[in-house]
N, C-alpha and C positions, 0 to 999 in steps of 0.2 A: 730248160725252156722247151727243148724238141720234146720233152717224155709230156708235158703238159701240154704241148698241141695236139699228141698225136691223142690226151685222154678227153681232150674238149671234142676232137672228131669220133672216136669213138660211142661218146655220150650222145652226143648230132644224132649219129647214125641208129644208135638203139631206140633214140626218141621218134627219130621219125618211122621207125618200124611199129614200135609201139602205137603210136597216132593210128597207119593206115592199119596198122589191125584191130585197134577199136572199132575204125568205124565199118570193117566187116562183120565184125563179131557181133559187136554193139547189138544191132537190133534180137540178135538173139534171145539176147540178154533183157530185153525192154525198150532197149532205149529209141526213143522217135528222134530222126534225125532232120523229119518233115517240116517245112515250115508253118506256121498257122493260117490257114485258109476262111479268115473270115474279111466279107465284102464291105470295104469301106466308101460310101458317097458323102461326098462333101461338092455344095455348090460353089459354082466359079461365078464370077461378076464379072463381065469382059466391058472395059470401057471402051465408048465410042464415041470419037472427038477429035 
């Protein structure tokens, strides 16, 4: 049971290494991590009563 916790931590740990080196690398690579910047209006109707 120990040899299989310490392998679920060690996978944790590579993963999350993995993740935050993506997202350095990442745009190197291409990748836009930006969100999309387009302006949305939409009218409100404020009732009053």
């Amino acid at each position: 049971m120990l040899r299989l916790l310490k392998w679920l931590i060690y996978m944790a740990c590579l993963a999350f290494i993995g993740l935050v080196g993506y997202a350095y690398i990442g745009p190197f690579f291409g990748v836009d991590f930006s969100p999309p910047t387009n302006e949305i209006r939409q009218d409100v109707i404020l009732e009053t009563g």
